[in-house]
mmCIF entry with sequence, helices, sheets and N, C-alpha, C, O atoms, coordinates in Angstrom:
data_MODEL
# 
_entry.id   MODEL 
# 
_entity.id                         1 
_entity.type                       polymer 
_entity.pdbx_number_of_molecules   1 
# 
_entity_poly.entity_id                      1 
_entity_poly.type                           'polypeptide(L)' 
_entity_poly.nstd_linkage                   no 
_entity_poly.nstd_monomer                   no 
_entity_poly.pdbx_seq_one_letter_code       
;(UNK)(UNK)(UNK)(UNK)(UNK)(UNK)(UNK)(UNK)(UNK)(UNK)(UNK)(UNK)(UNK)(UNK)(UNK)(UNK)
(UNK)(UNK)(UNK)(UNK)(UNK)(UNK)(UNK)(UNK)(UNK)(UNK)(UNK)(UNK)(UNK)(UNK)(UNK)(UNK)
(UNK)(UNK)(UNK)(UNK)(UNK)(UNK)(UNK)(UNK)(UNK)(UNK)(UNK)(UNK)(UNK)(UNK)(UNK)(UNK)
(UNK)
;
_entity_poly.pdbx_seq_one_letter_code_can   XXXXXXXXXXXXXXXXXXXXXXXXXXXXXXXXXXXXXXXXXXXXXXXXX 
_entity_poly.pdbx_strand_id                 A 
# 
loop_
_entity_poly_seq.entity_id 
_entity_poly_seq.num 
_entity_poly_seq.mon_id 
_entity_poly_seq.hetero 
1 1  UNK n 
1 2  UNK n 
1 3  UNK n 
1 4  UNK n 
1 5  UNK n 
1 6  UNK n 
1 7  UNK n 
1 8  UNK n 
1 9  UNK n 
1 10 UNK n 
1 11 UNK n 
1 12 UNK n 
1 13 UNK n 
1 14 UNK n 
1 15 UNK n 
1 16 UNK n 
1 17 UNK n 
1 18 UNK n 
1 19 UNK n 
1 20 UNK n 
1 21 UNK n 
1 22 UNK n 
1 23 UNK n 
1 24 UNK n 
1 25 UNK n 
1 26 UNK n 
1 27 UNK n 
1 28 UNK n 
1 29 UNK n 
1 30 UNK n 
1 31 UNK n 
1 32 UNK n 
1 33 UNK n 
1 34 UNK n 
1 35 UNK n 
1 36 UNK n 
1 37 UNK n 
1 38 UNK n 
1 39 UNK n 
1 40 UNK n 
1 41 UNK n 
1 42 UNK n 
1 43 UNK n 
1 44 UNK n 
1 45 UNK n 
1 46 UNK n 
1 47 UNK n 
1 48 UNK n 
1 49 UNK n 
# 
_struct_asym.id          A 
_struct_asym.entity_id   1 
# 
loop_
_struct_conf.conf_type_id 
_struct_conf.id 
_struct_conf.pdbx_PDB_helix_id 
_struct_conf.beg_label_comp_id 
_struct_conf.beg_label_asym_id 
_struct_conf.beg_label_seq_id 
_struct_conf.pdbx_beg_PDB_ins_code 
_struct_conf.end_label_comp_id 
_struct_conf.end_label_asym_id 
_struct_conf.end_label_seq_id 
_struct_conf.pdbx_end_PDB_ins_code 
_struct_conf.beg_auth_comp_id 
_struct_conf.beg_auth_asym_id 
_struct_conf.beg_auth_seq_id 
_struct_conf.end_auth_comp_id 
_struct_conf.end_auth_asym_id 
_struct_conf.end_auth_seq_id 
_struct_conf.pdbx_PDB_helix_class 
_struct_conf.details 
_struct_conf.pdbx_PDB_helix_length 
HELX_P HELX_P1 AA1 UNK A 2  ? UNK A 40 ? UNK A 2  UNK A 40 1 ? 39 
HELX_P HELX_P2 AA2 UNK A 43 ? UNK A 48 ? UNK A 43 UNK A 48 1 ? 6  
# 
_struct_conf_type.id          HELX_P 
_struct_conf_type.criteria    ? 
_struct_conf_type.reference   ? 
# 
loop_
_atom_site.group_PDB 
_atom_site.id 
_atom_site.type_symbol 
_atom_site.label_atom_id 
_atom_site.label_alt_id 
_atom_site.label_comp_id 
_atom_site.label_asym_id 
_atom_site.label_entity_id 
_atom_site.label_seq_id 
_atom_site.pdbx_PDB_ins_code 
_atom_site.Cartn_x 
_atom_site.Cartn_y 
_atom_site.Cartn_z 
_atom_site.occupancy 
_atom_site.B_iso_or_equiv 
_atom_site.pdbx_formal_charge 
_atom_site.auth_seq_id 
_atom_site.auth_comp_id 
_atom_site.auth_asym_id 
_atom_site.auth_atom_id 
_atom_site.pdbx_PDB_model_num 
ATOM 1   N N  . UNK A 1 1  ? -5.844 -17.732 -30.338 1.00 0.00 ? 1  UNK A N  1 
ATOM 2   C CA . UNK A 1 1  ? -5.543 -16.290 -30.310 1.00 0.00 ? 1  UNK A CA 1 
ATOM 3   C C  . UNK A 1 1  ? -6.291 -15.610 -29.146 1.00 0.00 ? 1  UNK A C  1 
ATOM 4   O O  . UNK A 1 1  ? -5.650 -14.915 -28.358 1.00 0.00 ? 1  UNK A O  1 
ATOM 5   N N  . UNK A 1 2  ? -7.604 -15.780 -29.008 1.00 0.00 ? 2  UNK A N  1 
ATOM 6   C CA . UNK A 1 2  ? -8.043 -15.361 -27.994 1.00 0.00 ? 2  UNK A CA 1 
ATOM 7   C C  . UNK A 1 2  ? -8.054 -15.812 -26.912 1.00 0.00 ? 2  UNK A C  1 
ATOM 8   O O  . UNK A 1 2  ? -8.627 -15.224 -25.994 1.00 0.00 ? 2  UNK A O  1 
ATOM 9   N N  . UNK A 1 3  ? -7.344 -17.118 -26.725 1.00 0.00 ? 3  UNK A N  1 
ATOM 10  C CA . UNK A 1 3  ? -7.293 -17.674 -25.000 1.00 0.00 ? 3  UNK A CA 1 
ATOM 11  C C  . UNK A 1 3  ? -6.042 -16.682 -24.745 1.00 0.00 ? 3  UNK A C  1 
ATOM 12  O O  . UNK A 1 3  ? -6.040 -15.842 -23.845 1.00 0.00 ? 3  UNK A O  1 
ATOM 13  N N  . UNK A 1 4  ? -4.997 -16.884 -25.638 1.00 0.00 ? 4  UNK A N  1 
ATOM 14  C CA . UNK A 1 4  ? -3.506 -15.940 -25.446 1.00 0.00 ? 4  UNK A CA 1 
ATOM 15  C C  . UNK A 1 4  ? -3.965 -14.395 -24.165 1.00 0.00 ? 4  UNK A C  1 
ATOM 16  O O  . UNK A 1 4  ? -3.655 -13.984 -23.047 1.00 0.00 ? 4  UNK A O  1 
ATOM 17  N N  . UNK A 1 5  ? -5.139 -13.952 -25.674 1.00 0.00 ? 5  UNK A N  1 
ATOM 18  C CA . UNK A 1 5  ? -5.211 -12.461 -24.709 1.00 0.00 ? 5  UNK A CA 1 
ATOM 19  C C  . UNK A 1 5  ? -5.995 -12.639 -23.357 1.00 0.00 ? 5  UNK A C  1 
ATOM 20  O O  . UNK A 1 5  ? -5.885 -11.728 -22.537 1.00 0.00 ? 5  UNK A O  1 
ATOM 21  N N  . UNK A 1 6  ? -6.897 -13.896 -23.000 1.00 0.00 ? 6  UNK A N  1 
ATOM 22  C CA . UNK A 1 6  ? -7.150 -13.852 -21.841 1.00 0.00 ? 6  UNK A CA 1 
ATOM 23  C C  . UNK A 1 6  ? -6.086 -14.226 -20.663 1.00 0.00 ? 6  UNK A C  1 
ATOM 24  O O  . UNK A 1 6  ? -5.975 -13.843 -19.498 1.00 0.00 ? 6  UNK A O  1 
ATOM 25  N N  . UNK A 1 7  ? -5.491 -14.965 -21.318 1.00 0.00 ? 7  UNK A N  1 
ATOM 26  C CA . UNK A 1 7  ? -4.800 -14.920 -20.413 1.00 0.00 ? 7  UNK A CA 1 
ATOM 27  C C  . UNK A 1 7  ? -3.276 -14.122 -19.777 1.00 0.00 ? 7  UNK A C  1 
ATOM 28  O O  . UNK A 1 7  ? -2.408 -14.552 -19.019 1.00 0.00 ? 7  UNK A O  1 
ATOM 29  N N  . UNK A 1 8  ? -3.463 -12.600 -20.579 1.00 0.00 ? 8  UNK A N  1 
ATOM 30  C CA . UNK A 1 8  ? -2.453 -11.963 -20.818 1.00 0.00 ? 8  UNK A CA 1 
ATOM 31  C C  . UNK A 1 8  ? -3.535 -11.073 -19.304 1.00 0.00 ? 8  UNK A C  1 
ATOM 32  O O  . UNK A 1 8  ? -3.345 -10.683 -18.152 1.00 0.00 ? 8  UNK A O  1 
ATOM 33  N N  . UNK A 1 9  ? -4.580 -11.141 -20.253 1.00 0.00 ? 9  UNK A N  1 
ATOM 34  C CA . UNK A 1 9  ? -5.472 -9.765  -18.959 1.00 0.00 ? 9  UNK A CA 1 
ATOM 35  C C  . UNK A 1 9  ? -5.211 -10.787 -17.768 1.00 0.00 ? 9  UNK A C  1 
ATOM 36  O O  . UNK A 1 9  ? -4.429 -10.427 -16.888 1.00 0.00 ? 9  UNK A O  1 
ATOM 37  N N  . UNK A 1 10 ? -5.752 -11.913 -17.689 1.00 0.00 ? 10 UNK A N  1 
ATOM 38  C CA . UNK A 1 10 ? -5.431 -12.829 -16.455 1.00 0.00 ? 10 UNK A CA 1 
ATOM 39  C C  . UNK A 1 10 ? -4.578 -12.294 -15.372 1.00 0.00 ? 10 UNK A C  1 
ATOM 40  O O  . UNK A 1 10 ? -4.669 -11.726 -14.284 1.00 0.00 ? 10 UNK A O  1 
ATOM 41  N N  . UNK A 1 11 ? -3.662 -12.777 -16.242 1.00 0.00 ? 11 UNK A N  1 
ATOM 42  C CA . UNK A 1 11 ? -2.213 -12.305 -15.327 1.00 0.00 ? 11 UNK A CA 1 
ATOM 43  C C  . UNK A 1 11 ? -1.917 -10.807 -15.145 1.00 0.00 ? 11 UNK A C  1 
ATOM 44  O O  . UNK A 1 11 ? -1.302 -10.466 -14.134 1.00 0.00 ? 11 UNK A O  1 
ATOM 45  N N  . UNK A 1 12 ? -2.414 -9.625  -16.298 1.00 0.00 ? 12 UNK A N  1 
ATOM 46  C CA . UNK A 1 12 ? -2.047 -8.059  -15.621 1.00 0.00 ? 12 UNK A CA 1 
ATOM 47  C C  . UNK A 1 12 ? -3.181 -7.790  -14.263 1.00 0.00 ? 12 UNK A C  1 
ATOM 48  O O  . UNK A 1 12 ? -3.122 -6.994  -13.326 1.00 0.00 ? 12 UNK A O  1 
ATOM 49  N N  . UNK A 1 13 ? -3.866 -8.487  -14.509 1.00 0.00 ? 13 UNK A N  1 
ATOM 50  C CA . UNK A 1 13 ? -4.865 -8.768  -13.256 1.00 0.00 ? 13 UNK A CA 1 
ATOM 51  C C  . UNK A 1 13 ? -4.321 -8.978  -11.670 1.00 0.00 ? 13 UNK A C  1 
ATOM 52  O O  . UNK A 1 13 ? -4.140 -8.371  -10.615 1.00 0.00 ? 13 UNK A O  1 
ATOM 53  N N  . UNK A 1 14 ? -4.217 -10.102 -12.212 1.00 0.00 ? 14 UNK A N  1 
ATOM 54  C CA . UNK A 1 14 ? -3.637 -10.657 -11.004 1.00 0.00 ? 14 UNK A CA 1 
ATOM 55  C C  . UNK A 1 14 ? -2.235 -9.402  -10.387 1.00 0.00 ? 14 UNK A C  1 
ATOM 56  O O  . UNK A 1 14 ? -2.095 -8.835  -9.304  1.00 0.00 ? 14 UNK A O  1 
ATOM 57  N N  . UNK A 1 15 ? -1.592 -9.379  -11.381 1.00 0.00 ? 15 UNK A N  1 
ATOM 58  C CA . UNK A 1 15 ? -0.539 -7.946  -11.488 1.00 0.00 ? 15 UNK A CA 1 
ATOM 59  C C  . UNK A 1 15 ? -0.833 -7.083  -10.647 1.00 0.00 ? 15 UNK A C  1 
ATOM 60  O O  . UNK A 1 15 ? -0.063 -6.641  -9.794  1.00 0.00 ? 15 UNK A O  1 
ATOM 61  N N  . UNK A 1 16 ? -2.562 -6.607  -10.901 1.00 0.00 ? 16 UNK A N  1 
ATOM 62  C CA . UNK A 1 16 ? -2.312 -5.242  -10.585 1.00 0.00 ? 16 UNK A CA 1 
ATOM 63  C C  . UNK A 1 16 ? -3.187 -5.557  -9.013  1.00 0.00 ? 16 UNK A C  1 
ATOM 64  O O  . UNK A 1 16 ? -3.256 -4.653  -8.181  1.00 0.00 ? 16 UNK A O  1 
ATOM 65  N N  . UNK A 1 17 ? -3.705 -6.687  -8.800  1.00 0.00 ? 17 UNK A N  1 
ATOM 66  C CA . UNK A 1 17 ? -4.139 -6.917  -7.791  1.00 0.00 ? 17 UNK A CA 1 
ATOM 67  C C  . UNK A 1 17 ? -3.440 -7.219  -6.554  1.00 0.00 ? 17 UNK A C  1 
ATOM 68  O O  . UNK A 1 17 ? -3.779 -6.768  -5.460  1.00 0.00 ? 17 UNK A O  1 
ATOM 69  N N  . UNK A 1 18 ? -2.323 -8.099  -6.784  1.00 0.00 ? 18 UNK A N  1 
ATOM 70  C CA . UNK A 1 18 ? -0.884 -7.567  -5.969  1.00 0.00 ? 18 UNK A CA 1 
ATOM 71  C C  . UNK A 1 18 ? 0.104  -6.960  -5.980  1.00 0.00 ? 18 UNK A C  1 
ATOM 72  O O  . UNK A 1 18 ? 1.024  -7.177  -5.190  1.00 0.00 ? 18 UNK A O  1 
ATOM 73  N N  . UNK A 1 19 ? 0.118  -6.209  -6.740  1.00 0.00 ? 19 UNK A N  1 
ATOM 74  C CA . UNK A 1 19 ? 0.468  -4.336  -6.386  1.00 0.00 ? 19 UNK A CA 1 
ATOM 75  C C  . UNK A 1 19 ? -0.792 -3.746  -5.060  1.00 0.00 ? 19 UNK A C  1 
ATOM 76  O O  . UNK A 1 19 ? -0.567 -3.532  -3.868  1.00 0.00 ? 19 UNK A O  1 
ATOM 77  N N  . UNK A 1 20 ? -2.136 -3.607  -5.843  1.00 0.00 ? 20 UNK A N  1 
ATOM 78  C CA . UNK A 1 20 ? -2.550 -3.170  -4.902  1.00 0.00 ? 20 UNK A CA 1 
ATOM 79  C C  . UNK A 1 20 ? -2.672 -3.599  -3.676  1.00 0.00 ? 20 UNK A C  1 
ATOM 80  O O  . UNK A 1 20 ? -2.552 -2.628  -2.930  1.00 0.00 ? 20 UNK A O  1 
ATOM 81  N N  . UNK A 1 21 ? -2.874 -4.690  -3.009  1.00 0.00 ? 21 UNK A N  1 
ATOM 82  C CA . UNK A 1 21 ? -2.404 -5.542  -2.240  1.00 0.00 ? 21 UNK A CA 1 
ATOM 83  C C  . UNK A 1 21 ? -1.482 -4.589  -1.093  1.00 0.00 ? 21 UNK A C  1 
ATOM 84  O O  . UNK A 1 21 ? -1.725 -3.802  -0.178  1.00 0.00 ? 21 UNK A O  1 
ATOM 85  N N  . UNK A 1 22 ? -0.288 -5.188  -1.758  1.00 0.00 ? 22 UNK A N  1 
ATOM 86  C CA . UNK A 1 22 ? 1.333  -4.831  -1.297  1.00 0.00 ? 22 UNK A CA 1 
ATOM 87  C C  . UNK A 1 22 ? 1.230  -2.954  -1.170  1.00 0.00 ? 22 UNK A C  1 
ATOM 88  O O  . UNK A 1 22 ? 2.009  -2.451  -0.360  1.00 0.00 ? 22 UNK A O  1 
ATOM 89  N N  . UNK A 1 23 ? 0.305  -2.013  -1.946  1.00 0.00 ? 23 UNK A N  1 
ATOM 90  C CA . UNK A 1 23 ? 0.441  -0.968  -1.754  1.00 0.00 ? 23 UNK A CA 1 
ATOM 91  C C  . UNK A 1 23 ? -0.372 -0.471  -0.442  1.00 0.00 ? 23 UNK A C  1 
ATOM 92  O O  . UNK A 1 23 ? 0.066  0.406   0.303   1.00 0.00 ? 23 UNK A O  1 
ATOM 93  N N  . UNK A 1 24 ? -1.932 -1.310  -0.195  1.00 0.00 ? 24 UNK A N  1 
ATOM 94  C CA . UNK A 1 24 ? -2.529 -1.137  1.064   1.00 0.00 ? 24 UNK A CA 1 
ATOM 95  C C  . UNK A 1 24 ? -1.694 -1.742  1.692   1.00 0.00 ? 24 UNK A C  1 
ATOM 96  O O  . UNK A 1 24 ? -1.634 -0.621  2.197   1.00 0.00 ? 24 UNK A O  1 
ATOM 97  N N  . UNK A 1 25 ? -1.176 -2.189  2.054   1.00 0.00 ? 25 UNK A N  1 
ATOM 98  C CA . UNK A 1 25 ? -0.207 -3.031  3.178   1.00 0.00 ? 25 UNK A CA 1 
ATOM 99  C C  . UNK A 1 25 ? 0.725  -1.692  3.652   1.00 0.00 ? 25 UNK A C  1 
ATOM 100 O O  . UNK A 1 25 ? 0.861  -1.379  4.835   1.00 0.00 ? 25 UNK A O  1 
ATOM 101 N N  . UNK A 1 26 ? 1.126  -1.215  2.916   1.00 0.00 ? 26 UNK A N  1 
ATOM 102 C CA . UNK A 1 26 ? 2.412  -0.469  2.562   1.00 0.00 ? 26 UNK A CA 1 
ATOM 103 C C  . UNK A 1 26 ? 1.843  0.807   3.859   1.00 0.00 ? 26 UNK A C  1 
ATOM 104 O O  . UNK A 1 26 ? 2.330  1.061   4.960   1.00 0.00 ? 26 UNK A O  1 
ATOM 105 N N  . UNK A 1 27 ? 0.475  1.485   3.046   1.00 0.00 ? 27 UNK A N  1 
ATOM 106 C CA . UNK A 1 27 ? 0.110  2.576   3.932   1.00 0.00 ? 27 UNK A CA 1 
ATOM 107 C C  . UNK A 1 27 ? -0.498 2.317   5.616   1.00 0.00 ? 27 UNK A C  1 
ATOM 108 O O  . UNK A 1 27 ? -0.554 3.080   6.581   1.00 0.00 ? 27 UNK A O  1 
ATOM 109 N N  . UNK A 1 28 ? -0.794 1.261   5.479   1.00 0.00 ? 28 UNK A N  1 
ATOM 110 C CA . UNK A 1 28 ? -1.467 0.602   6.583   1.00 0.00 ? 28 UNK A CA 1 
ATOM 111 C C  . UNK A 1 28 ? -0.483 0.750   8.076   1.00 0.00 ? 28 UNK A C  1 
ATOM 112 O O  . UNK A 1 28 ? -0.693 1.052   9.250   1.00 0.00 ? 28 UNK A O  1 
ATOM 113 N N  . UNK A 1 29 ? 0.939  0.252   7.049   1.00 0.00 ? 29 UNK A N  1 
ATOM 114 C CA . UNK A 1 29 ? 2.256  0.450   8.105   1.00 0.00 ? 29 UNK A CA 1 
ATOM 115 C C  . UNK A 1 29 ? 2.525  1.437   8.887   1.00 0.00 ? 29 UNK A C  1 
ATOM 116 O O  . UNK A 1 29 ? 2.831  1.747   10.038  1.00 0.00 ? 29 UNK A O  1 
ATOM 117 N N  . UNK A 1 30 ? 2.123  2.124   7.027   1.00 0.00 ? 30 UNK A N  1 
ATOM 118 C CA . UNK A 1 30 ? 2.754  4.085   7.515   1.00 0.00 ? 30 UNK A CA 1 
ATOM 119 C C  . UNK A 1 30 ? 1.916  4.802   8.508   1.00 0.00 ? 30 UNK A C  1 
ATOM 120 O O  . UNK A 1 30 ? 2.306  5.552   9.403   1.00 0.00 ? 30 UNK A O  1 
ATOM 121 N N  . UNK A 1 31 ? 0.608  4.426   8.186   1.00 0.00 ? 31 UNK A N  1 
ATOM 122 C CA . UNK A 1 31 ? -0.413 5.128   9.511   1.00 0.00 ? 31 UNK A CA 1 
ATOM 123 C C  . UNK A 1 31 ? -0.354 5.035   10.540  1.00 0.00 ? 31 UNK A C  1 
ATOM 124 O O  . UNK A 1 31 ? -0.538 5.992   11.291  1.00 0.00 ? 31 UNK A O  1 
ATOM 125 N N  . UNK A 1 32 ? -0.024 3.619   11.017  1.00 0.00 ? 32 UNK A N  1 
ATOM 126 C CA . UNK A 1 32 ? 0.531  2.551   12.280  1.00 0.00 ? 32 UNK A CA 1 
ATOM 127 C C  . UNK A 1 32 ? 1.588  3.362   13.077  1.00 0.00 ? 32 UNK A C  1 
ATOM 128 O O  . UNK A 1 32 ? 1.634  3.704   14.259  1.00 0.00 ? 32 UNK A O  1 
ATOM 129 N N  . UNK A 1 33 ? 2.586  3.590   11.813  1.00 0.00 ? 33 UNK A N  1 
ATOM 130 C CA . UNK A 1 33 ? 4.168  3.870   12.140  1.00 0.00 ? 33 UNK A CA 1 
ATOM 131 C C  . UNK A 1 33 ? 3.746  5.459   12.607  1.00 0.00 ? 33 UNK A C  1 
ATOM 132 O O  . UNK A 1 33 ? 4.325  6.148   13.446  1.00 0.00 ? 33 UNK A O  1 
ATOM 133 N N  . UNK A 1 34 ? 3.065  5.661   12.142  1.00 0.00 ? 34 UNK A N  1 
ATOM 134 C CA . UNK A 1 34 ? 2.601  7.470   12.405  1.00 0.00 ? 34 UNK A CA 1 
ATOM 135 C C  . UNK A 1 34 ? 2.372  8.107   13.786  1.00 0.00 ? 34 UNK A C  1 
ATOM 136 O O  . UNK A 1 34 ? 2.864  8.987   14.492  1.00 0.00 ? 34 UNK A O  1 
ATOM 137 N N  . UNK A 1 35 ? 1.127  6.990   13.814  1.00 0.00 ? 35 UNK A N  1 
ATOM 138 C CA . UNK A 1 35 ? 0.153  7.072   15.219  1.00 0.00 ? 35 UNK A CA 1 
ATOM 139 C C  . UNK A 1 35 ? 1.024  7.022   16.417  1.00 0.00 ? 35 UNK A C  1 
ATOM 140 O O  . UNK A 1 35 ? 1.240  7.887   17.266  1.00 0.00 ? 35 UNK A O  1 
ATOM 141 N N  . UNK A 1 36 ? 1.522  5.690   16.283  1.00 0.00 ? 36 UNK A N  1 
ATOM 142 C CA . UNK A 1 36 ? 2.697  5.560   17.532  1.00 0.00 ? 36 UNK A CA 1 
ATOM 143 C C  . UNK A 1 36 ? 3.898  6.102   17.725  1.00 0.00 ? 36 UNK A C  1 
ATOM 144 O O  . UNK A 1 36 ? 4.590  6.043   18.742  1.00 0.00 ? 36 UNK A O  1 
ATOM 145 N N  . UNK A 1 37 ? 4.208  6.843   16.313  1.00 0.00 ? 37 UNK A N  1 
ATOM 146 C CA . UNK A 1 37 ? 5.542  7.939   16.801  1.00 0.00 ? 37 UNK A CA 1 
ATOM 147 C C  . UNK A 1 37 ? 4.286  9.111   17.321  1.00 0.00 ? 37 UNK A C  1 
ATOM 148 O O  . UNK A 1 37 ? 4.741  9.612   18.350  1.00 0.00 ? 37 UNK A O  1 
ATOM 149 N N  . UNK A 1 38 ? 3.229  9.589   17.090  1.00 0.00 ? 38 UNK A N  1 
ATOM 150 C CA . UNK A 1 38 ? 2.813  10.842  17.746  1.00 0.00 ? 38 UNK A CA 1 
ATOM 151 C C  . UNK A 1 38 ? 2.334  10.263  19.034  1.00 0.00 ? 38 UNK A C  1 
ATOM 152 O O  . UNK A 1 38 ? 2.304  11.137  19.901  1.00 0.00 ? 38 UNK A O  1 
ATOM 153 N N  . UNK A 1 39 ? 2.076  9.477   19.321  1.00 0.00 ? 39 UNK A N  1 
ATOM 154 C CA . UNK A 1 39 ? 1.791  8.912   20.750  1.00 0.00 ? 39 UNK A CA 1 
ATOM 155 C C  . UNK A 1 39 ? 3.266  9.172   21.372  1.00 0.00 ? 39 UNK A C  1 
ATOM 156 O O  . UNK A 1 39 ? 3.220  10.358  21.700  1.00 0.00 ? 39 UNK A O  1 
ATOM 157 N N  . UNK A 1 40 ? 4.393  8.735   21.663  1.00 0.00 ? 40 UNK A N  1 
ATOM 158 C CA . UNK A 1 40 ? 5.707  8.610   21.662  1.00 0.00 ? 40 UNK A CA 1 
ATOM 159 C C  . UNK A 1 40 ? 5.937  9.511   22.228  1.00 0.00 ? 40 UNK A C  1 
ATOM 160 O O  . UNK A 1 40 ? 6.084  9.606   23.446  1.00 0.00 ? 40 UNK A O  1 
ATOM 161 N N  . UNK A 1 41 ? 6.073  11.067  20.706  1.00 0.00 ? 41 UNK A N  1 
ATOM 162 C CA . UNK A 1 41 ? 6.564  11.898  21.333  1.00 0.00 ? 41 UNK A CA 1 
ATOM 163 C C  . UNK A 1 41 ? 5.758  13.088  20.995  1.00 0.00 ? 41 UNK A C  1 
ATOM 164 O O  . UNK A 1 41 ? 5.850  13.350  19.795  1.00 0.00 ? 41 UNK A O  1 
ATOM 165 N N  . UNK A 1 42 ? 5.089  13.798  21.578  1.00 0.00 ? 42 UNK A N  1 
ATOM 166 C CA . UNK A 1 42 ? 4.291  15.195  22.231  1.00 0.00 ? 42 UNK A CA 1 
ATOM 167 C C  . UNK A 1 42 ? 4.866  16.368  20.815  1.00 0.00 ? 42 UNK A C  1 
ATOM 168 O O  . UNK A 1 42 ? 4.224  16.986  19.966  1.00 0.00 ? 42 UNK A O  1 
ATOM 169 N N  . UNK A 1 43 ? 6.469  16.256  21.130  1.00 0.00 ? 43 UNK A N  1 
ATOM 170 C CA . UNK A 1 43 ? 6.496  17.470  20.346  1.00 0.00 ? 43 UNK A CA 1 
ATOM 171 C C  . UNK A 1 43 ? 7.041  16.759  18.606  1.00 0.00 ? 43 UNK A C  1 
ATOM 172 O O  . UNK A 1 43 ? 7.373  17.576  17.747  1.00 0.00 ? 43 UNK A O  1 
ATOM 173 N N  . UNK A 1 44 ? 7.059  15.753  18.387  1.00 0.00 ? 44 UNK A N  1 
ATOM 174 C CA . UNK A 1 44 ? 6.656  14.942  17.331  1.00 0.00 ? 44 UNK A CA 1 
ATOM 175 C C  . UNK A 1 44 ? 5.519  15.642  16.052  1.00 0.00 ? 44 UNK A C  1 
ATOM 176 O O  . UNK A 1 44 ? 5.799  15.996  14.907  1.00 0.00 ? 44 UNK A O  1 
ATOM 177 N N  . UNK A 1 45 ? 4.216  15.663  16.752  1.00 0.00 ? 45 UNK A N  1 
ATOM 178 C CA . UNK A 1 45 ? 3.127  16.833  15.589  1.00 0.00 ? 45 UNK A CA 1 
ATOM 179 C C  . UNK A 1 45 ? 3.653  18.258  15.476  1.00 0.00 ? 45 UNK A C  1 
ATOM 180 O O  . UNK A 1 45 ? 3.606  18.938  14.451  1.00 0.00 ? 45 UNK A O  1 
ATOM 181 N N  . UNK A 1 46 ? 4.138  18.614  16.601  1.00 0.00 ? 46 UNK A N  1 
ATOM 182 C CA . UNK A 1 46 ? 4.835  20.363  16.395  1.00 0.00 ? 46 UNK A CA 1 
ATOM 183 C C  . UNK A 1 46 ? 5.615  20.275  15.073  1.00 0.00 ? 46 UNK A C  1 
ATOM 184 O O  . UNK A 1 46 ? 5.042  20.401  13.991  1.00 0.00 ? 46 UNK A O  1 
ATOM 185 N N  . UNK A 1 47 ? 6.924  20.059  15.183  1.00 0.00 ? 47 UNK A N  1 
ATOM 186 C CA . UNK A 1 47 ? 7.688  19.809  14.426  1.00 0.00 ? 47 UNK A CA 1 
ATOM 187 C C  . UNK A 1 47 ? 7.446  19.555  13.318  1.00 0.00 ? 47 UNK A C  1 
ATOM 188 O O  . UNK A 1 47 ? 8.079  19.985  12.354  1.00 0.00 ? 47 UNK A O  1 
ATOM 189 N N  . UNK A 1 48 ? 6.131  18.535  13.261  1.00 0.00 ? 48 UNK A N  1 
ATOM 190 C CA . UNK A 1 48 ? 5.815  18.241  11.565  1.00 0.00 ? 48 UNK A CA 1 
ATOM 191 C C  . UNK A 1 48 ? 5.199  19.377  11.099  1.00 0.00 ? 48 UNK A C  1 
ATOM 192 O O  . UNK A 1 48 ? 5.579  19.439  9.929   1.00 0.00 ? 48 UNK A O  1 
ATOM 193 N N  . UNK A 1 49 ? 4.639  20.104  11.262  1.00 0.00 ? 49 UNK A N  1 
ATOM 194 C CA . UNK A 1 49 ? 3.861  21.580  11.365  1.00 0.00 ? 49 UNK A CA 1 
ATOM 195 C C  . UNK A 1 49 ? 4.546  22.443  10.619  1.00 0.00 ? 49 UNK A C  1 
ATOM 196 O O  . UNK A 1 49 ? 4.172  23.613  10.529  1.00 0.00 ? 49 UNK A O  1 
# 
């Protein structure tokens, strides 16, 4: 009974550890993707404003 629940947390573990993972990845892009569209284009930050 109690190996069951360890290994239930085990795995939401592991779960939530690649989620988070895959979610830093995710923003890492977006900052990336950010920087070099405002590098790009000048009136790019206006616009977002």
């Amino acid at each position: 009974m109690v190996s069951i629940m360890l290994e239930i947390l085990l795995y939401m573990g592991l779960l939530l550890l690649y989620v988070g993972i895959l979610t830093g990845i995710y923003f890492l892009v977006m900052l990336i993707v950010d920087d070099v569209g405002e590098r790009k284009h000048p009136y790019y930050k206006e616009r977002r404003e």
